[in-house]
C-alpha positions as CSV (number, residue, x, y, z in Angstrom):
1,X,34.0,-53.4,-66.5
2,X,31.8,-56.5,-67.2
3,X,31.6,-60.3,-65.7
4,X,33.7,-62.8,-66.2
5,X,32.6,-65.6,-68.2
6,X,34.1,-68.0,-65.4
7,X,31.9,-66.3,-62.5
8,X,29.0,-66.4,-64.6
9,X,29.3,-70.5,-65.1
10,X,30.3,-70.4,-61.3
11,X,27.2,-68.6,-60.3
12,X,24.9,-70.7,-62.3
13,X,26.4,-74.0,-61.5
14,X,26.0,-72.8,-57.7
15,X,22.0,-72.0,-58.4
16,X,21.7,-75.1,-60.0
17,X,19.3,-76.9,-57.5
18,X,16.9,-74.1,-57.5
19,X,15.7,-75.5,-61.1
20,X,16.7,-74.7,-64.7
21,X,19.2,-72.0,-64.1
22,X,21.0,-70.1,-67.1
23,X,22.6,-66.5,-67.7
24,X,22.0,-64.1,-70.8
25,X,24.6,-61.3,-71.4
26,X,23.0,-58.0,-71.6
27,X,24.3,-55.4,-72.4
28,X,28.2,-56.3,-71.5
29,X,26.9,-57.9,-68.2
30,X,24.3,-61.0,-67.3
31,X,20.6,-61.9,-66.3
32,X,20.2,-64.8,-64.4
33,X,17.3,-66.9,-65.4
34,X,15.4,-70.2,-63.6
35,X,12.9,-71.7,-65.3
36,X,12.2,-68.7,-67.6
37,X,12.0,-66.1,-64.9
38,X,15.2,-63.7,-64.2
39,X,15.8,-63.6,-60.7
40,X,19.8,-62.5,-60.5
41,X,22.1,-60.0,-62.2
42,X,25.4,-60.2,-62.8
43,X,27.2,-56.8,-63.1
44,X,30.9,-56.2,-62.6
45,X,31.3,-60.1,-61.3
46,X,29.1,-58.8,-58.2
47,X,25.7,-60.8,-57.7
48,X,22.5,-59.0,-57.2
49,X,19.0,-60.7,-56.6
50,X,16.0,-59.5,-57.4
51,X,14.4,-58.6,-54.2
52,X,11.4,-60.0,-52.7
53,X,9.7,-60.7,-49.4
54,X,10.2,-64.2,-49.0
55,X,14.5,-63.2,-50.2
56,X,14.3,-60.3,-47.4
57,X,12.8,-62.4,-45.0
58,X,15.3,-65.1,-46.1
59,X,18.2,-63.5,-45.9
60,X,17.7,-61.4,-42.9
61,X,20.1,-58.3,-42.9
62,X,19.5,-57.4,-46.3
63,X,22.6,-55.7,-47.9
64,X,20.9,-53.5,-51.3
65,X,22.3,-51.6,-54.2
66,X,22.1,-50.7,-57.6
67,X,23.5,-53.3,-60.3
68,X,23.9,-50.3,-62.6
69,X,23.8,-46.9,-62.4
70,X,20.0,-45.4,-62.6
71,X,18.5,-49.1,-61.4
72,X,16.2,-49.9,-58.2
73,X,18.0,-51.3,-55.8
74,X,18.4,-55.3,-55.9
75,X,19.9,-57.5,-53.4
76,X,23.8,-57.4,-53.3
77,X,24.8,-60.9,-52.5
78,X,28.3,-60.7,-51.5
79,X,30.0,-63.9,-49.9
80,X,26.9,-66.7,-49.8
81,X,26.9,-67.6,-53.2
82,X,29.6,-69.6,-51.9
83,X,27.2,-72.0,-50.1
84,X,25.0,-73.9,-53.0
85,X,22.7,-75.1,-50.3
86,X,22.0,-71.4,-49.4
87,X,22.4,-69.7,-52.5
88,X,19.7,-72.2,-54.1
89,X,17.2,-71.7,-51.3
90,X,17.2,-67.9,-52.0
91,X,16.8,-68.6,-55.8
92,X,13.9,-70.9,-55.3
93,X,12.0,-68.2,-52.7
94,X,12.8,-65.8,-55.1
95,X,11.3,-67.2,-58.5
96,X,8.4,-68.6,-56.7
97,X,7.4,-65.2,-55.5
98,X,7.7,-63.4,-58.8
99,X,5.3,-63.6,-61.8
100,X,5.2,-65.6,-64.6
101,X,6.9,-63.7,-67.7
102,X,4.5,-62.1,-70.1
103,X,4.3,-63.8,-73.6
104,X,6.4,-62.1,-76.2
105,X,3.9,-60.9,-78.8
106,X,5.4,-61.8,-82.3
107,X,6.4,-59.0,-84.4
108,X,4.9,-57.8,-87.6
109,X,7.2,-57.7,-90.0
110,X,6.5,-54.2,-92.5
111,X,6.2,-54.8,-95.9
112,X,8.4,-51.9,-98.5
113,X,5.7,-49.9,-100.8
């Protein structure tokens, strides 16, 4: 099963004072993004965020599983998404903690003999 377009919107709009929030289906499901760095899934309309130190010590009784099958556990988010205030506040601790993304190197494109 994937994410429902309408939970995805939802989601984001909710994140939206964290910074420059959007979602990118992958693979039938969604990455959340702010600012360039992805910092939620979406998988099977059930919120996970990428866990980090400042989000554990955050969120306090950290509730984690795997957003797919074979994946590290992330943090499952279940019922505070609901409140922006908080939901935004974990976004913001979260994308401040990880790394800047790496450039993209462009690709060569191979030339036929």
């Amino acid at each position: 099963m994937s994410s429902d377009k309408d939970f995805i919107d939802f989601i984001v709009d909710q994140m939206g004072d964290s910074g420059s929030v959007n979602a990118k289906k992958m693979f039938g499901d969604y990455g959340v993004y702010c600012n360039g760095k992805i910092v939620a899934l979406v998988c099977d309309n059930k919120l996970f965020v990428k866990p980090t130190q400042a989000g554990k010590d955050f969120i306090g009784n950290v509730l984690e599983a795997e957003p797919y099958t074979g994946a590290k556990p992330w943090f499952l988010i279940q019922d505070q998404f609901e409140d922006r205030e908080w939901i935004s506040e974990l976004i913001r601790l979260t994308y401040a903690e990880l790394p800047e993304p790496k450039e993209k190197k462009p690709r060569s494109i191979k030339k036929k003999k």
